[in-house]
N, C-alpha and C positions, 0 to 999 in steps of 0.2 A: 495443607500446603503441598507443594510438588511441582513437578514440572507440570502435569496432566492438570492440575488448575491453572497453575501460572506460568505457560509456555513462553511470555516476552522475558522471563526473566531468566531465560536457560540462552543460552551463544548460538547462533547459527552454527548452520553444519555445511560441511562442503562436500561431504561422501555419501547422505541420504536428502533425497531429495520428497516433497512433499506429491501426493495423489493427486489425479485430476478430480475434480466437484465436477457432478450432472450440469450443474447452473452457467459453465465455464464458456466466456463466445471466445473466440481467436486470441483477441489480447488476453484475456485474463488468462488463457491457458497454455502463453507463455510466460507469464509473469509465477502460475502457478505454484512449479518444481521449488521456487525458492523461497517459500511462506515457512518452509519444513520449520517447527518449532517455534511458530511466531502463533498467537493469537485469532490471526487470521487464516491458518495453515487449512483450516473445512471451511470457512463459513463463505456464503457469495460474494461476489465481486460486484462491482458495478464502476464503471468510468463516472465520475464525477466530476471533474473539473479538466476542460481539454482546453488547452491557451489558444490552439488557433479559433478553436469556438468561442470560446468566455471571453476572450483577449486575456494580451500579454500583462496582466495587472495585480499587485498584489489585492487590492482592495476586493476582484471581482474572483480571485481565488480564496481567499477568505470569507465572501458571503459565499460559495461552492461548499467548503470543507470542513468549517468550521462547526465545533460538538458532535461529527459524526463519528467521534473515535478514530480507533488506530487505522492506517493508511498508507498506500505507499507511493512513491513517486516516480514515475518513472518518463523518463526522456532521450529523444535521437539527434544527436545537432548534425548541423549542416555537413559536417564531413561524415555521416552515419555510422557514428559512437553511441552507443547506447548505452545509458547509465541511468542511475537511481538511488531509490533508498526507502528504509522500513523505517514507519514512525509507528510505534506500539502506542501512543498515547493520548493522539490526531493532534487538530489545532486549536485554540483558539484567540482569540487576539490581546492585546495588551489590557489586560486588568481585567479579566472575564476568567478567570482560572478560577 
């Protein structure tokens, strides 16, 4: 048991920030610094599910993300706000857990 096994269950940090990955294109390696203690904190990234590609739909972001584990979200709205969020545990949809 530990953090070093089970880093989603430890708090974010706001004074250490996470490494860059070799593996890292532009997005992921600003997304990167803030993995610090999450699960995903090494391992590669890859864009998955982009809405203006897949369209705005839950059904077509749930065949996207669904069972690939933990993930995270992240978005720029119209007035470019940038925001998001870390899912330690991914998706999946009603009665598939």
């Amino acid at each position: 048991f530990g953090q070093p096994k089970f880093p989603e269950q430890y708090p974010a940090t706001l004074d250490t920030w996470a490494d860059p990955v070799e593996t890292d294109d532009k997005e992921m390696a600003i997304l990167r610094p803030f993995l610090k203690n999450t699960n995903l904190e090494t391992r590669g990234l890859k864009l998955t599910y982009d809405a203006n590609r897949d369209g705005w739909d839950p059904v077509k972001f749930h065949e996207k993300v669904d069972k690939l584990g933990g993930g995270i979200v992240y978005c720029t709205t119209r007035a470019g706000i940038q925001c998001g969020g870390y899912n330690p545990k991914g998706w999946v949809g009603y009665g598939e857990a």
